[in-house]
N, C-alpha and C positions, 0 to 999 in steps of 0.2 A: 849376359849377366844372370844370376844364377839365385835363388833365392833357396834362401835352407828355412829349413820349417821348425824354430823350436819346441821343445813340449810347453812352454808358455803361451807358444801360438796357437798350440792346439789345443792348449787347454779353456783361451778365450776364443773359440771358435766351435766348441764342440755343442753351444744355446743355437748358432747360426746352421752349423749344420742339421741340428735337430728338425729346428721352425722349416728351412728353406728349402734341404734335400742334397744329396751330393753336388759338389762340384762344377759345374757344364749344365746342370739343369734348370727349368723355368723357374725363375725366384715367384713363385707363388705362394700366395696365404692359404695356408688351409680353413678351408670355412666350417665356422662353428657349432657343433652338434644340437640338435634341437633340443636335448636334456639342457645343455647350457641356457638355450636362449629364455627357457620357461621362466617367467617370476619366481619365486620362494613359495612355497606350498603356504606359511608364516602369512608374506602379504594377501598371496590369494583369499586366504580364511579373514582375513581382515578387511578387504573389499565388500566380499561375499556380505560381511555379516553389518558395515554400513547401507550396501545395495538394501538389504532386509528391513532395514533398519528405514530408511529412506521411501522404505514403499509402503510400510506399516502407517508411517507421517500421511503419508499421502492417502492412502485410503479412509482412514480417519478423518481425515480435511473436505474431501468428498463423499464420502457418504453419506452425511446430512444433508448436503443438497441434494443430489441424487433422492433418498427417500423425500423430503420436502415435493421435489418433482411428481414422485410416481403416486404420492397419497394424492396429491392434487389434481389426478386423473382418474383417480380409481371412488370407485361408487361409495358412500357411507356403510353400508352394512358388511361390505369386504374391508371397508378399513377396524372397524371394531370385531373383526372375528379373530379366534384363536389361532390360526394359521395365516402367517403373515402372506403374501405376496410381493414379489421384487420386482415385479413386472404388472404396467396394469394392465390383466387382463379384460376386465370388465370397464372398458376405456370409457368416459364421458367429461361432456364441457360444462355440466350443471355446476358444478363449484366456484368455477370461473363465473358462473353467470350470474348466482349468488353471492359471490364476493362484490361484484362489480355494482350491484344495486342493492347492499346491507350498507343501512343508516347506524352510527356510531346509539342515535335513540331517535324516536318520535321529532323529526322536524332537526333532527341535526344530521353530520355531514355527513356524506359517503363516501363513496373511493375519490369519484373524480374533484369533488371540491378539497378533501384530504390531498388530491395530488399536486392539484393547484399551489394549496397553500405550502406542504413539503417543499414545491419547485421554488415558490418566492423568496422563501425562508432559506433554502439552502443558495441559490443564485446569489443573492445578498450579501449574505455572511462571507462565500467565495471571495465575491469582490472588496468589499471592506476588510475582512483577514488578509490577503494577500497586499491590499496596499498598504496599509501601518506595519505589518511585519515587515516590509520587502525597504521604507522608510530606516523602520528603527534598526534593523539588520546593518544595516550601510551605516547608519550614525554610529552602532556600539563598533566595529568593525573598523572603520577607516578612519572615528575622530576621535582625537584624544581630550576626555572631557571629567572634571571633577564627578565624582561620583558612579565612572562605569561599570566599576568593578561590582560596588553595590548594586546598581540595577543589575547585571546580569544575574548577582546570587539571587534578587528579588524575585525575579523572571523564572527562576529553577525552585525556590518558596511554593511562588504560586502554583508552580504545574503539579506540584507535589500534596495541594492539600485538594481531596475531593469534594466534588460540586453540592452528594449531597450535604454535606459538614457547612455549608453553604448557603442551606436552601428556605430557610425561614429568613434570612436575613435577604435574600436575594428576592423573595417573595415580597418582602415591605419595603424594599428598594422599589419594586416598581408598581405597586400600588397606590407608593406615595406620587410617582412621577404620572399617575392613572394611565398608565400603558398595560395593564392589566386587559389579556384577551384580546390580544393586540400584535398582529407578523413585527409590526418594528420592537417591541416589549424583549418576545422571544429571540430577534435578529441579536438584539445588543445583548444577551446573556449568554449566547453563540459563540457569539465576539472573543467576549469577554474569557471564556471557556478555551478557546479554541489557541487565542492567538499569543499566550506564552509560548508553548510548544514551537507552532510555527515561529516565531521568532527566535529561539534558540537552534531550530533548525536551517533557518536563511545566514544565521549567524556563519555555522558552518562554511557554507557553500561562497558567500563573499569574503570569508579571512581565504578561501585555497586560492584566490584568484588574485594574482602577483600586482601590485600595482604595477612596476614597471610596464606592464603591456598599456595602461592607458599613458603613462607617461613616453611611452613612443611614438604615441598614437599622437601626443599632441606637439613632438617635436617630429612629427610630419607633416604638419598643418590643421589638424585638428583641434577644436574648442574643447572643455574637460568636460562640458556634455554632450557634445558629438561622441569623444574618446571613450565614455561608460557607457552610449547609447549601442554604439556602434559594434566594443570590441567587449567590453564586461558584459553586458546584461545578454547576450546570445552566452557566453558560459553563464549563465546564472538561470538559464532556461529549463536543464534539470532538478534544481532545486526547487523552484515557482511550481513547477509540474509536481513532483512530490508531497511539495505543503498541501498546495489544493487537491490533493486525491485525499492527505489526512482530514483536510479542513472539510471537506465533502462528503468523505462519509460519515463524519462525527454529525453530525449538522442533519443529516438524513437519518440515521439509524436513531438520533437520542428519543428516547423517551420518558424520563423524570420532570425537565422543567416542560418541557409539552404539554406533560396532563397536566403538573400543578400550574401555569397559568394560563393555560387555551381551553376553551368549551365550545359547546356550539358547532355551527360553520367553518367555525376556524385552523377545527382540530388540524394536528398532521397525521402523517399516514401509524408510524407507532402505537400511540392512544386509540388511535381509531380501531386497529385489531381487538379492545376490549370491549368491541361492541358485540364478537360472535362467544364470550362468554356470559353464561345467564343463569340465575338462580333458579329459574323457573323450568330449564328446557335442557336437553345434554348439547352439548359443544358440537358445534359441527364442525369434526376436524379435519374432514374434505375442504369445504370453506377455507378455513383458516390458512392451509398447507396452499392452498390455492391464492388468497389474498396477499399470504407471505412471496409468494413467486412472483406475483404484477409489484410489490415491492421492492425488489431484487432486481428488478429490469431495467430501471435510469441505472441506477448504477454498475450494472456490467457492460450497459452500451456507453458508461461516462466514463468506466476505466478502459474500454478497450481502444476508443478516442485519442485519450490523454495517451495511452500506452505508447503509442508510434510516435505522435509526438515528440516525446521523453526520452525515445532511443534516438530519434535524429537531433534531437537539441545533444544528446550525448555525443553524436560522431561530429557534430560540426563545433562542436568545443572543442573536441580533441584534433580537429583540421585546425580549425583557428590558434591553438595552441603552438 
């Protein structure tokens, strides 16, 4: 049997002969020329100039600690001279030594009782912020209740008006209650500060999590607080972890309600740094740079903790998911 080849056939046959090669030969692809395979000149410049862009962020972000670092090793008289250093050459632990044994004044606090109180004060606030957010979260979140809508607008109110707009009235609040100079005075305006925020953030994180997963949980034999113990609150482990890193540095860095109601022994660590400036003497801003760094230290060892934490509460969400 005999097959005729019309100019039709060869006219749809002439894209195959191109690609594949005559007749009888290996149907192979021809592999694609390296011009081709390069991106657009277009995106590369547009890479390029986020890459730039990305590193600019970044070096700006670190730089101030890095110099915080290097003045707080380098001797006073190379730190006020006219030619900077970026390295401390003239390396010494006298700042550190000085930081660690300067009184806020005459018979009041230093670093370690400042650390003390800092650690009480921020421990506290942790714990009492995360359990009434991690409460009311669940209550606006899963019940349906007169007036929600309203507390949430209320909730997003408060985070939005600042603390100092606040601060005379927050001052005769606890004056009246004579919590004045006082770790529970400063814990409960912490609280109070802290835990709109966080609750509109736990919000979050308990609407993404389906009921249906506890509702299976308990037509497999589980109680409905077995079914949230068990299968929601492990997803709710990266949220928990998130508040309390906000709730924890807020709580350790503040310093407005601090100085206006702690004195004395009580100080935290904040207020206490205005104990290396004086009227009478120059700043020692070895000290300082140095006191600022033993500041800094709970909390890169408290984020780096929670850090792994936070990534394994994320993969076992997403297993349990």
């Amino acid at each position: 049997m005999s097959t005729q080849v019309t100019p039709a056939t060869q006219l749809a046959t002439v894209g195959v002969d191109e690609i594949a090669g005559p007749v009888g030969d290996a149907k192979t692809p021809r592999p694609r020329s390296l011009a081709a395979r390069r991106p657009p000149r277009g995106r590369l410049a547009t890479r390029a100039a986020l890459n730039l862009a990305a590193l600019i962020v970044f070096v700006c972000s670190v730089f101030p600690v890095y110099w915080m670092l290097n003045m707080s090793f380098t001797r006073g008289e190379s730190i006020i001279s006219r030619t900077p250093s970026f390295l401390p050459l003239d390396f010494t632990l006298r700042n550190f030594q000085t930081a660690w044994t300067r009184e806020a004044a005459p018979g009041q606090t230093d670093f370690t009782h400042g650390l003390l109180s800092s650690t009480l004060v921020t421990v506290g606030v942790l714990v009492a912020t995360l359990l009434f957010a991690f409460l009311a979260s669940i209550a606006v979140s899963r019940i349906r209740f007169r007036g929600r809508r309203s507390f949430i607008v209320a909730v997003l109110i408060v985070q939005m008006i600042p603390g100092e707009a606040m601060m005379f009235t927050i001052y005769g609040m606890v004056d009246d209650w004579r919590l004045m100079n006082t770790l529970l005075g400063l814990g409960i305006v912490y609280v109070a500060a802290v835990i709109p925020f966080t609750i509109w953030t736990l919000r979050g994180f308990v609407a993404g999590v389906p009921v249906d997963l506890e509702e299976a949980a308990m037509i497999d034999g589980c109680t409905r607080s077995q079914a949230f113990w068990r299968v929601t609150f492990p997803l709710l482990a990266p949220g928990l972890v998130a508040t309390g890193i906000f709730a924890f540095i807020q709580s350790w860095n503040e310093f407005t309600m601090a100085l206006l109601l702690m004195k004395g022994y009580n100080l935290t660590l904040p207020p206490w740094l205005l104990s290396f400036q004086s009227a009478t003497e120059a700043t020692n801003w070895g000290a300082v740079m140095a006191a600022s760094t033993l500041i800094s230290i709970p909390v890169v060892i408290f984020f780096l903790i929670v850090q792994g934490r936070m990534s394994g509460g994320l993969v076992a969400g997403a297993v349990k998911g």
